[in-house]
C-alpha positions as CSV (number, residue, x, y, z in Angstrom):
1,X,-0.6,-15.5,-28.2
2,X,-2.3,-12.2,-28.8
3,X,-4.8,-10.9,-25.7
4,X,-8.0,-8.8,-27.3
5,X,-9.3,-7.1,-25.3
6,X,-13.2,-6.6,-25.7
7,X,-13.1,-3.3,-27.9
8,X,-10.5,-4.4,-29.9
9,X,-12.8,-7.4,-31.2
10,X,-13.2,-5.4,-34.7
11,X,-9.0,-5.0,-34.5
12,X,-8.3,-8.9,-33.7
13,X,-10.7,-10.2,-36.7
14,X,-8.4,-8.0,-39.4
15,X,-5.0,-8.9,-37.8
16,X,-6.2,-12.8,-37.7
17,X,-7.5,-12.7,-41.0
18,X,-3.5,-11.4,-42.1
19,X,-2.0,-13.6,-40.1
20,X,-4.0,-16.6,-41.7
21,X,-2.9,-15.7,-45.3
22,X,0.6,-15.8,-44.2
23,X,0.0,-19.1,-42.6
24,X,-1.2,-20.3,-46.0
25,X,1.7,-18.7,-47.6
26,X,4.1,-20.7,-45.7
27,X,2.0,-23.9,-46.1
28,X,1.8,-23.6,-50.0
29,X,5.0,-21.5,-51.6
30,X,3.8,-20.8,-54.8
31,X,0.6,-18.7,-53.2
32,X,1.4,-14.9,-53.0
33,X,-0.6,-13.4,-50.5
34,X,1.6,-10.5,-49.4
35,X,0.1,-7.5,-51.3
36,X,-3.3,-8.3,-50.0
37,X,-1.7,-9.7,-46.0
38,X,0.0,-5.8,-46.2
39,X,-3.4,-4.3,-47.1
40,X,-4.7,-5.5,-43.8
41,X,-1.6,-4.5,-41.5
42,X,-2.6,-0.9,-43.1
43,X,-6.3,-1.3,-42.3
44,X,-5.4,-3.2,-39.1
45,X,-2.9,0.0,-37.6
46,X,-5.9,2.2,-39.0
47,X,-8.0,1.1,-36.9
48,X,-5.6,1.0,-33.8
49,X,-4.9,4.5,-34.2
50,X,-8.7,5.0,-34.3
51,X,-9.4,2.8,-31.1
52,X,-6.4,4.6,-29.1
53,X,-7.4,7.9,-29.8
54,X,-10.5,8.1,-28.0
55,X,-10.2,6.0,-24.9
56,X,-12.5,6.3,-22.4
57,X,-11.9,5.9,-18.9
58,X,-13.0,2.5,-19.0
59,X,-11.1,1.6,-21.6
60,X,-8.3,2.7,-20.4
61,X,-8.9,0.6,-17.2
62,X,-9.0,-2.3,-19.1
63,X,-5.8,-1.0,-20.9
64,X,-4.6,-0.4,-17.7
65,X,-5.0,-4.6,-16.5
66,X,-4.1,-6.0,-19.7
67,X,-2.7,-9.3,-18.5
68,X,0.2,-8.7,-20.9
69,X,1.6,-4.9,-19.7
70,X,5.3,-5.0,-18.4
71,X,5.1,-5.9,-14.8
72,X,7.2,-4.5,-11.8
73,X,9.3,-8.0,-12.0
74,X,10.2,-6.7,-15.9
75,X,11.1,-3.2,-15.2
76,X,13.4,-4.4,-12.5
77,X,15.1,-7.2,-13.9
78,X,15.6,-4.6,-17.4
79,X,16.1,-1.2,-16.5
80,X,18.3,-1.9,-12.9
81,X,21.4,-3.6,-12.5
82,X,23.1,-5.5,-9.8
83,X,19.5,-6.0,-8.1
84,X,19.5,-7.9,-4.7
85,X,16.3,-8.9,-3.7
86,X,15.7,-7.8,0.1
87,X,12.8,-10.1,1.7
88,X,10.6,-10.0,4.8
89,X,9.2,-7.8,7.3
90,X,11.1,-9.4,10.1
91,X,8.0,-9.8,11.8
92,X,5.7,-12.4,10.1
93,X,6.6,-13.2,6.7
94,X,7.6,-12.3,3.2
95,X,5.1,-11.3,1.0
96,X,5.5,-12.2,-2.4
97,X,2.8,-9.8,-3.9
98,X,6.1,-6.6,-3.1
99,X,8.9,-7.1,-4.6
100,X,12.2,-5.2,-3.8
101,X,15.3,-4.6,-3.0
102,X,18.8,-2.6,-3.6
103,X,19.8,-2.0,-7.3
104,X,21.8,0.7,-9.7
105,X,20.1,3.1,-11.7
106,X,22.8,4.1,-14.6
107,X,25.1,3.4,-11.9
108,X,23.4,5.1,-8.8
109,X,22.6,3.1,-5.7
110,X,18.8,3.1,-5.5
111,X,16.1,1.5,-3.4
112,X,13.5,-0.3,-5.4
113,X,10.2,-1.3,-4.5
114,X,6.9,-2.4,-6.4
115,X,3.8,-4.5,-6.8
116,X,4.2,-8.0,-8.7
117,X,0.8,-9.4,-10.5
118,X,2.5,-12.4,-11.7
119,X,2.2,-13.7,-15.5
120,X,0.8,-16.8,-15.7
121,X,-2.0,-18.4,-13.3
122,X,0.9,-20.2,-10.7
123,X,2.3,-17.0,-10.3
124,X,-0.3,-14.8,-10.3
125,X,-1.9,-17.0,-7.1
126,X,2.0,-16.7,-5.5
127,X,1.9,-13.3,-6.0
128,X,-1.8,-12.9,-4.5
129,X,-2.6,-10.8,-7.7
130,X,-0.5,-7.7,-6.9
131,X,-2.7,-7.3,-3.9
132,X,-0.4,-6.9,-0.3
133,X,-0.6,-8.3,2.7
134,X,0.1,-6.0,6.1
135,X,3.6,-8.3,5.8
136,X,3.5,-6.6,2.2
137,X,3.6,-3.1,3.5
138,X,5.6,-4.4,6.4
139,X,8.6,-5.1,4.2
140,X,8.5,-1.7,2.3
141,X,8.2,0.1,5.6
142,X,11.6,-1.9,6.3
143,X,13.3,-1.3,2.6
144,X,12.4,2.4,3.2
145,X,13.8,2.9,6.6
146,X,17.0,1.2,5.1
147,X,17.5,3.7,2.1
148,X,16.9,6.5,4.2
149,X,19.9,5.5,7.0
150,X,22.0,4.3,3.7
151,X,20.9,7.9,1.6
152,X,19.8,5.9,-1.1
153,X,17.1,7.5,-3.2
154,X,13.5,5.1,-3.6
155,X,11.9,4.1,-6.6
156,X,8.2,2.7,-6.3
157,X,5.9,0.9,-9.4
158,X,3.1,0.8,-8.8
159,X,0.3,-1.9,-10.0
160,X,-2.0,-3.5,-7.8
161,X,-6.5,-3.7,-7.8
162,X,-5.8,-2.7,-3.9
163,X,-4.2,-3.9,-0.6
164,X,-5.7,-7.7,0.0
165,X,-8.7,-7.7,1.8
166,X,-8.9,-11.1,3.7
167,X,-9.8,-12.1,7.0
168,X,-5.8,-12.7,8.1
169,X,-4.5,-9.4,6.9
170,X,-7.1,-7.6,8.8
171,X,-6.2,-9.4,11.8
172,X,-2.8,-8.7,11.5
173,X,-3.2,-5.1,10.9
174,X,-3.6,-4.2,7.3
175,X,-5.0,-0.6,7.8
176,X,-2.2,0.6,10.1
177,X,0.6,-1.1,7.7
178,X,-0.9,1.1,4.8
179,X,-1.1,4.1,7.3
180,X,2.5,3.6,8.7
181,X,3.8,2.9,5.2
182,X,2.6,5.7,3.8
183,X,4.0,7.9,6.9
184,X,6.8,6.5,5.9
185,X,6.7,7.8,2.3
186,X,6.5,11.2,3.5
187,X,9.0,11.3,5.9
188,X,11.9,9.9,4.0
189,X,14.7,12.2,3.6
190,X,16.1,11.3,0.4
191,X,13.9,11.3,-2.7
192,X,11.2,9.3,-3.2
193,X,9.6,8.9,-7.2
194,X,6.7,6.6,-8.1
195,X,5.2,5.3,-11.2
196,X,2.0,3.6,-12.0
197,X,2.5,1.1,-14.4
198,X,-1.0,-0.4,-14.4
199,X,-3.3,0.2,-11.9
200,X,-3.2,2.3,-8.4
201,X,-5.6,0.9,-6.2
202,X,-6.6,3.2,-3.3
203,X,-4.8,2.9,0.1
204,X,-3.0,0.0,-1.2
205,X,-1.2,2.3,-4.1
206,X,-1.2,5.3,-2.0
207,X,0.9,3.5,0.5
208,X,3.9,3.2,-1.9
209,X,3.0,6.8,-4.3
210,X,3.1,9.5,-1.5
211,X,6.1,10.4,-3.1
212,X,8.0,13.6,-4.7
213,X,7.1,13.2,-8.0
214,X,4.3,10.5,-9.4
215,X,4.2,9.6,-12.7
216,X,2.1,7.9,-14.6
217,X,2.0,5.7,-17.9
218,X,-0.3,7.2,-20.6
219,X,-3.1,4.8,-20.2
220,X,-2.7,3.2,-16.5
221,X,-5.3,4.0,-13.7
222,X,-5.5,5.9,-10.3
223,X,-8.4,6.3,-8.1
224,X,-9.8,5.5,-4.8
225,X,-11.9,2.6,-5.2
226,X,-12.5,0.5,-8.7
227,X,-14.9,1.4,-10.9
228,X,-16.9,-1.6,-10.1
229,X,-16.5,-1.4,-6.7
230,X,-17.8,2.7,-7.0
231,X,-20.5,1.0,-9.0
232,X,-21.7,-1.3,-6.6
233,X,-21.8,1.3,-3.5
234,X,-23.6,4.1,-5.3
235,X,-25.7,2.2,-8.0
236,X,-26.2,-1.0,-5.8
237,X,-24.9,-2.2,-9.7
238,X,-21.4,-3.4,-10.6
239,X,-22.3,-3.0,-14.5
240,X,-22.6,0.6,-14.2
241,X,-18.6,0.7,-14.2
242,X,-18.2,2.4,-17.4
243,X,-20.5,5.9,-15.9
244,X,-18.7,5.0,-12.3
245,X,-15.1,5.3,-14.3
246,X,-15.7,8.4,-15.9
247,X,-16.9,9.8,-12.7
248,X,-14.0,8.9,-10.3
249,X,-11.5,10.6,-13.0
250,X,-9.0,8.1,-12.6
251,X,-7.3,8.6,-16.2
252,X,-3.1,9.9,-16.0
253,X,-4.7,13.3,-17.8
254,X,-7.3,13.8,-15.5
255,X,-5.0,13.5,-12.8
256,X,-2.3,15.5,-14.7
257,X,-4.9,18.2,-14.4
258,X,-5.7,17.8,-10.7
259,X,-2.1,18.2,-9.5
260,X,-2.5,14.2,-8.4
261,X,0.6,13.2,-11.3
262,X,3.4,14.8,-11.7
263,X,4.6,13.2,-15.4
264,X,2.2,11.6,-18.4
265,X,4.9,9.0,-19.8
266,X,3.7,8.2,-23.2
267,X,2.7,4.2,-24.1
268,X,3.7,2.9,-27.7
269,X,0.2,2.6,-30.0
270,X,-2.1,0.1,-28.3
271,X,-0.6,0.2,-25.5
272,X,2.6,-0.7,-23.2
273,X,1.7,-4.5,-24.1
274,X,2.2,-3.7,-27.6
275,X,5.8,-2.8,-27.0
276,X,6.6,-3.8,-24.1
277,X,11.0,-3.1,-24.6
278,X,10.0,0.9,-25.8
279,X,7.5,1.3,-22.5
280,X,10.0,-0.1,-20.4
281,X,12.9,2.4,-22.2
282,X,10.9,5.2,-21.9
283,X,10.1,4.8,-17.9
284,X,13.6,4.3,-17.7
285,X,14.0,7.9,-19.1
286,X,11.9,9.2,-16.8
287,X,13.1,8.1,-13.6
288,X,16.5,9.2,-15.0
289,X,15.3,12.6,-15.2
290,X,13.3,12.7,-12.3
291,X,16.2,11.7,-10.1
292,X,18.6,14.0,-11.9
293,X,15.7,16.9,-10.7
294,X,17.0,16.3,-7.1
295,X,20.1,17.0,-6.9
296,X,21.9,18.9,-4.8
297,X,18.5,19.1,-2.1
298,X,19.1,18.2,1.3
299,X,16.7,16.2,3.6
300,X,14.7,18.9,5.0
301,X,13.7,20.4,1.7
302,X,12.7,16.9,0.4
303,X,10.8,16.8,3.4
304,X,9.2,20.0,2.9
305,X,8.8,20.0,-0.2
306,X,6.7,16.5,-0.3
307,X,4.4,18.0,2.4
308,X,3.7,21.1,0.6
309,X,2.8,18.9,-2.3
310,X,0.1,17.1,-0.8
311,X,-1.0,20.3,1.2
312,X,-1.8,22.1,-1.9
313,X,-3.3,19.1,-3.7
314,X,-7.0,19.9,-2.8
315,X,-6.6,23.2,-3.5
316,X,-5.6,22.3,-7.4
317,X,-9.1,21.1,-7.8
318,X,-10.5,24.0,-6.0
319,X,-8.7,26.7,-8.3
320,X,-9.8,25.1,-11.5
């Protein structure tokens, strides 16, 4: 079943409306109701085009959480081969909102990593949402450490509202996980490539995107807080997301311009949930490519070259 989302109400009338002729039309032979069903895909992929090319950036947030986007578990189990899950943090538990594990990459031992939201409402509550646990961030510090003894390059997708919030993960240390993990992110010696596939939710993306190159899906997310949350700190008023989402600049181009993403990977019309098997091919590409850029580098210059990165980041803003 279709998800609307709520601009797209004008889009879901003309696409039901062709959809119920053809329904008809199967019901009742001799009705021919294909010229007139045909006149409505036209008007219907009109109108998409029309929608899609002026996103805002709260659209594009809501782009960015459509329930029915690729998810880390699809990329993985499409674009990889020979995965083996790797669970646990050897400490306190396995946290099922990270995935990852060892896998090929056109036939080149990687180390892949990412956020699961889950795809239905039993997983989605397994998988916490996409949000991680300290046990979370843990297990990636653990998966990291291992690819760098191993040389193994690390791949990290990225989709989660932020790291969990709860009572027991801030017992058990969630601020110093995300801290340590993404120390660990910038000290790996082999490369490290991240892509946001949804959203990046502030420490608890940045912990898994401190990486050598970042890209980015045409119309996922990246900011510091959530727009409602922004909302709610500075307006005392979580309906004010829409002015709080053009403010925190959170869109793949705004952070193209800012130095903050490395790669804009274009999304099929309407979005990666549209087609989900050419999103997944074309991240695919680009992961090829940007681990092809890294050849021949040693571990020091990855090194360096990651810091200098993030060094000059603030200064990209400053310049412009």
């Amino acid at each position: 079943m279709t998800h609307y989302l709520d601009f797209e109400k004008p889009l879901a009338e003309i696409e039901g409306k062709a959809e119920e002729l053809r329904t008809m039309a199967r019901q009742n032979e001799e009705m021919d109701v294909e010229a007139e069903a045909k006149a409505l895909d036209k008007k219907a992929a009109e109108l998409l085009r029309e929608l899609y090319g002026k996103l805002t950036p709260w659209r594009k947030c809501q782009v960015a959480r459509h329930p029915n986007r690729p998810h880390t578990r699809d990329y993985i189990n499409t674009i990889f081969t020979e995965y083996t899950p790797l669970a646990g943090d050897r400490n306190f538990a396995d946290d099922h909102a990270v995935m990852g594990g060892l896998a090929r990459l056109d036939d080149r031992p990687v180390m892949v990593i990412g956020h699961e939201k889950g795809d239905d409402t039993k997983s989605r509550i397994a998988r916490n949402f996409g949000m991680a646990r300290p046990e979370g961030y843990r297990k990636a510090i653990r998966l990291m450490a291992m690819a760098d003894k191993f040389n193994l390059p690390v791949i990290t997708l990225v989709d989660t509202p932020g790291a969990y919030p709860g009572k027991g993960a801030e017992e058990r240390g969630q601020s110093e996980a995300i801290a340590r993990s993404t120390e660990a992110c910038l000290g790996l010696g082999v490369p490290l490539m991240s892509v946001i596939i949804g959203e990046g939710g502030s420490g608890g993306a940045v912990a898994f995107a401190s990486a050598s190159q970042v890209a980015m899906l045409e119309h996922s997310v990246y900011s510091v807080i959530s727009p409602e949350g922004c909302a709610s700190i500075l307006w005392k008023d979580s309906e004010k997301m829409r002015e709080a989402a053009e403010a925190l600049r959170l869109t793949a181009q705004d952070l193209k311009q800012l130095g903050v993403c490395d790669r804009i990977i274009p999304e099929p019309m309407g979005g990666a949930h549209r087609d989900r098997d050419a999103t997944i091919d074309a991240v695919k590409r680009t992961l090829v490519d940007m681990l092809d850029s890294f050849d021949g580098k040693d571990a020091d210059t990855l090194r360096a070259e990651r810091r200098r990165k993030f060094l000059d980041m603030g200064s990209v803003g400053l310049a412009a």
